[in-house]
KOLBALO-341125 format. One record per residue: z, x, y of N, C-alpha, C, O in turn; residue number from 1. Coordinates in pm, 1 decimal, always signed. Atoms other than C-alpha are relative to their C-alpha. Layout:
[pt [Z; X; Y]; [Z; X; Y]; [Z; X; Y]; [Z; X; Y]; NUM] ...
***
This chain:
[pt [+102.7; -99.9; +25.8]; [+607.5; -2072.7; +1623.5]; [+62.6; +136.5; -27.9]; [+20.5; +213.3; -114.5]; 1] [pt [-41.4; -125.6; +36.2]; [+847.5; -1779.0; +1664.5]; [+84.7; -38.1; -154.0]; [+78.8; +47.5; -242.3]; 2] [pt [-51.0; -2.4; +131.7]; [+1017.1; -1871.6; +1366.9]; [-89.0; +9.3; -165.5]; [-44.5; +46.0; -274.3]; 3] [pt [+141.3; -5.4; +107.1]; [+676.4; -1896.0; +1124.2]; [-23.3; +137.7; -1.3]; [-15.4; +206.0; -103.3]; 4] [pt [-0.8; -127.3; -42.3]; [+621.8; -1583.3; +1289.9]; [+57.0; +128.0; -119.9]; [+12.0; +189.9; -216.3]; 5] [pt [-85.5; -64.6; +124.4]; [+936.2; -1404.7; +1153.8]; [+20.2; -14.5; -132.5]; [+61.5; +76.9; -204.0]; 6] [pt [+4.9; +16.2; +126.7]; [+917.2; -1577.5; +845.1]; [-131.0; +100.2; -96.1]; [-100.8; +157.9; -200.5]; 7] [pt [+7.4; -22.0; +55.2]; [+643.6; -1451.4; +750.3]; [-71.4; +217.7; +59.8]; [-164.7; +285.7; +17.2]; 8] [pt [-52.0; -133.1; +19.0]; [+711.0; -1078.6; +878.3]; [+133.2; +6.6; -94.9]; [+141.8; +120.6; -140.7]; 9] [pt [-72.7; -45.8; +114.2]; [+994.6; -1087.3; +636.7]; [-63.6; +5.5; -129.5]; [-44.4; +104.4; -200.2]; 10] [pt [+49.4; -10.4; +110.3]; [+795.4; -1182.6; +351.1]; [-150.0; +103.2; -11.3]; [-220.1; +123.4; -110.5]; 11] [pt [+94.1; -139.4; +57.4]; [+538.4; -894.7; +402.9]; [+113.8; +102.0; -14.2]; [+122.7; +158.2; -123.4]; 12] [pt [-60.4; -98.6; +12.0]; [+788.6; -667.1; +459.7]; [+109.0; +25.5; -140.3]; [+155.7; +136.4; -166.2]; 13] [pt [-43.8; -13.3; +155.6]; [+968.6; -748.0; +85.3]; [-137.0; -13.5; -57.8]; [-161.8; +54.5; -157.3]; 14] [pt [+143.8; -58.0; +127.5]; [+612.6; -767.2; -60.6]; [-32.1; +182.7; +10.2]; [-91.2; +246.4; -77.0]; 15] [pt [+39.7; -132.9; -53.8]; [+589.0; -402.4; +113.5]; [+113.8; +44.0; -101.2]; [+64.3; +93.9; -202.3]; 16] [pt [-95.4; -46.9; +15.7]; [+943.9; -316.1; -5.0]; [-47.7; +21.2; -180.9]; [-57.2; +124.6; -247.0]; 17] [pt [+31.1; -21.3; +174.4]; [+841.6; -424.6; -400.8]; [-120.1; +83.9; -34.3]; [-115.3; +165.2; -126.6]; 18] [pt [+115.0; -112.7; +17.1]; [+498.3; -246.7; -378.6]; [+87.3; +113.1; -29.8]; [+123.2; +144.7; -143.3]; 19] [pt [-73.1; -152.0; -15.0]; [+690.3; +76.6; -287.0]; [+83.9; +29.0; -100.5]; [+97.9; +146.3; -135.3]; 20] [pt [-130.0; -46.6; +143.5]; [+983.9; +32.9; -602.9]; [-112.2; +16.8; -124.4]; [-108.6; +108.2; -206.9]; 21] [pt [+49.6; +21.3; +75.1]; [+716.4; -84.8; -798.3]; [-140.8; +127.3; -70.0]; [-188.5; +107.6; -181.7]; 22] [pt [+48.7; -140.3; -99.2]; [+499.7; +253.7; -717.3]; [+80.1; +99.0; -67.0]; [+19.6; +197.7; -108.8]; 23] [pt [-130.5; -137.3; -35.5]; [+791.5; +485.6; -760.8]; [-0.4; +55.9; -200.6]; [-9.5; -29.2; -289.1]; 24] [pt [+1.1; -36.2; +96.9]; [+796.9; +666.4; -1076.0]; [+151.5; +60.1; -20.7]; [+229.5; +110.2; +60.3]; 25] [pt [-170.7; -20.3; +24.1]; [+1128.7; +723.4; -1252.0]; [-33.4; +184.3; -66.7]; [-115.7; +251.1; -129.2]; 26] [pt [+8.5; -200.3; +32.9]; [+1235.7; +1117.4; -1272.6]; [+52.2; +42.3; -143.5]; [+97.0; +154.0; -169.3]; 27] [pt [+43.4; -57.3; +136.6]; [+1233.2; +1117.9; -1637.6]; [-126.0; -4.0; -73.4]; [-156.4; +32.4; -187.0]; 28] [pt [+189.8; -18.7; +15.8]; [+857.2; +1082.7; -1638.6]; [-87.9; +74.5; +70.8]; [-202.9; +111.0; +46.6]; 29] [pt [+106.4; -88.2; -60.2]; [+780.4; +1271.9; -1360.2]; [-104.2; +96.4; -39.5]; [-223.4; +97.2; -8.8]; 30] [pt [+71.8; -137.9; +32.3]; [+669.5; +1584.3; -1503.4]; [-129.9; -81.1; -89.6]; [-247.5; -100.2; -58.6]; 31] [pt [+144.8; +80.6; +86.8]; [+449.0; +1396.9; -1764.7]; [-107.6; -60.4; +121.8]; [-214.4; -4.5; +146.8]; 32] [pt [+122.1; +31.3; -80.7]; [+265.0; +1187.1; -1494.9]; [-92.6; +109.3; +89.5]; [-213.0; +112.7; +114.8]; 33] [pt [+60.0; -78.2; -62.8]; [+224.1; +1461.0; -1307.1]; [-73.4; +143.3; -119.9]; [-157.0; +220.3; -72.7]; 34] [pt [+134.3; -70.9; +110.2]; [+36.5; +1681.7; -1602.2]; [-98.6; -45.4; -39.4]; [-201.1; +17.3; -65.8]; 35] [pt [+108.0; +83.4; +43.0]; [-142.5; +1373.5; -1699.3]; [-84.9; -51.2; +114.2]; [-197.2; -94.9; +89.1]; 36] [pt [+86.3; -12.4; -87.3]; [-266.9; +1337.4; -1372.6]; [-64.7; +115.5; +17.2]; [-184.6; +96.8; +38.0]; 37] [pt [+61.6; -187.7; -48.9]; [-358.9; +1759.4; -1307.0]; [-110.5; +10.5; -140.1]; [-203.4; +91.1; -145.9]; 38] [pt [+76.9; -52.4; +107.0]; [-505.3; +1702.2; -1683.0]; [-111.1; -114.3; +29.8]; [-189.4; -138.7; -62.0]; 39] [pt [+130.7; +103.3; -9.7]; [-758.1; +1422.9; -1539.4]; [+12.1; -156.4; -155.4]; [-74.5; -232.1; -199.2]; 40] [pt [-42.3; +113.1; +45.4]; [-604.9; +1164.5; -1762.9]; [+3.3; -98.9; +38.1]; [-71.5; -195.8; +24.6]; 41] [pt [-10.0; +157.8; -94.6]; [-523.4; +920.2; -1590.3]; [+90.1; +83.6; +151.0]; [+139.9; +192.6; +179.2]; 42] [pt [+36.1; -27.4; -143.2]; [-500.3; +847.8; -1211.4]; [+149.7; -2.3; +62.0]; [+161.0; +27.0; +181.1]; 43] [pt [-98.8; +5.6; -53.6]; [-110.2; +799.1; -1187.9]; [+38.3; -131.2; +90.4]; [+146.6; -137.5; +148.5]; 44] [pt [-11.4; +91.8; -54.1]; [-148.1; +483.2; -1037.3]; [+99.4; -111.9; -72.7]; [+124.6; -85.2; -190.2]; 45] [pt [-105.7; +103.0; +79.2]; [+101.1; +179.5; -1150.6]; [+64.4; +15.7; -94.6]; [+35.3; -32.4; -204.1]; 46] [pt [-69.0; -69.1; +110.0]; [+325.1; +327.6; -1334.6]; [+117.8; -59.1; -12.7]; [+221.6; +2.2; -37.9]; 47] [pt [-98.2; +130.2; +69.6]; [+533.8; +34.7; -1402.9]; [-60.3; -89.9; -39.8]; [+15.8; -180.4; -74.0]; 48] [pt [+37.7; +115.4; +6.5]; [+286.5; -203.6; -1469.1]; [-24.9; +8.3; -184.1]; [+1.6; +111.2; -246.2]; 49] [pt [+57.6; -16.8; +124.3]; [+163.5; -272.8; -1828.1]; [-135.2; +22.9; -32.3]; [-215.3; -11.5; +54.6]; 50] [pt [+94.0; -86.4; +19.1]; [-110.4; -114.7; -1981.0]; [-59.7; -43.1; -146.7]; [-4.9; -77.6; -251.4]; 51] [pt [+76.1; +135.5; +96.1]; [-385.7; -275.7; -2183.6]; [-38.7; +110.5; -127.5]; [-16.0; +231.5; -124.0]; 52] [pt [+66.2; -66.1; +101.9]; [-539.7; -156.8; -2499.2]; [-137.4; +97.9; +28.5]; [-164.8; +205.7; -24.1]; 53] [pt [+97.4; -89.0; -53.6]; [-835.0; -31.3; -2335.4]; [+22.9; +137.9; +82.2]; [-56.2; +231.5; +94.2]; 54] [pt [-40.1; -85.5; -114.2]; [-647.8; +178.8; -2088.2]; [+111.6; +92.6; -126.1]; [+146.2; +207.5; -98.8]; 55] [pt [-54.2; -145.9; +129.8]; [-455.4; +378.7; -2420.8]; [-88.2; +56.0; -61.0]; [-73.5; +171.5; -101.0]; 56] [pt [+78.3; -49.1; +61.4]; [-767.3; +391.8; -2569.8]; [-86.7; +124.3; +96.4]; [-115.0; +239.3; +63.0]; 57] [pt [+51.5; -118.5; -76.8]; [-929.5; +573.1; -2286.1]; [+55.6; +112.3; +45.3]; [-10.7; +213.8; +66.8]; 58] [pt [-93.2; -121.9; -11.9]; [-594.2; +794.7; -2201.8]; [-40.1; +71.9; -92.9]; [-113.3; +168.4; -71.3]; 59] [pt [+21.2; -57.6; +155.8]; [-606.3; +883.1; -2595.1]; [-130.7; +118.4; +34.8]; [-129.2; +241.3; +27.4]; 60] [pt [+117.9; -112.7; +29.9]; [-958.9; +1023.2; -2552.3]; [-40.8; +66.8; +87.0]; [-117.4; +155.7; +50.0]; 61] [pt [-17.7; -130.1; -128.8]; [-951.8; +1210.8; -2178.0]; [+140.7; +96.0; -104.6]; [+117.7; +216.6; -113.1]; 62] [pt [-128.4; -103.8; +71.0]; [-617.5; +1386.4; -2389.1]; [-47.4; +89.4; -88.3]; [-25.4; +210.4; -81.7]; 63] [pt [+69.6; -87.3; +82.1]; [-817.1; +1493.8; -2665.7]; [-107.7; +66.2; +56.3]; [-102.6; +186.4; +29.8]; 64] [pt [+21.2; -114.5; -94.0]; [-1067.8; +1634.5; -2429.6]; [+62.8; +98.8; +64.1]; [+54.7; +217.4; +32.4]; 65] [pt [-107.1; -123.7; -72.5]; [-831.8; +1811.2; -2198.9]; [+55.7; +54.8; -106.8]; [+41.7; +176.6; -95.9]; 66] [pt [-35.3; -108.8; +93.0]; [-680.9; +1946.1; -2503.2]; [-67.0; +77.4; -107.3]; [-14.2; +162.6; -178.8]; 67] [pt [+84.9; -58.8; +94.0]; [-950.9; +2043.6; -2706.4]; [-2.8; -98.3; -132.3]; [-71.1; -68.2; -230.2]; 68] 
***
């Protein structure tokens, strides 16, 4: 039982570990996410994941708002 146990505290704690890399925004984008979040663009969320056609199309047109 203690061994099921620890097993599967290790495997939350690497699902925890990849959340958190996966999360992490690389510091040659920072500044951008963080304008495109302050400009109500988008929410800054998953910023490694891929990103659908719908979700450029709606960046695209919060951008052209926030910018006039």
């Amino acid at each position: 039982m203690l061994a099921f146990e620890l097993a599967g505290f290790f495997l939350f704690m690497k699902m925890m570990l990849l959340t958190y890399v996966a999360d992490q925004v690389s510091d040659w984008s920072r500044q951008a996410r963080d304008w495109a979040v302050s400009s109500g663009i988008t929410d800054g969320t998953r910023p490694k994941d891929a990103v659908t056609r719908e979700e450029v199309w709606t960046m695209l047109y919060r951008m052209k708002n926030a910018i006039g």
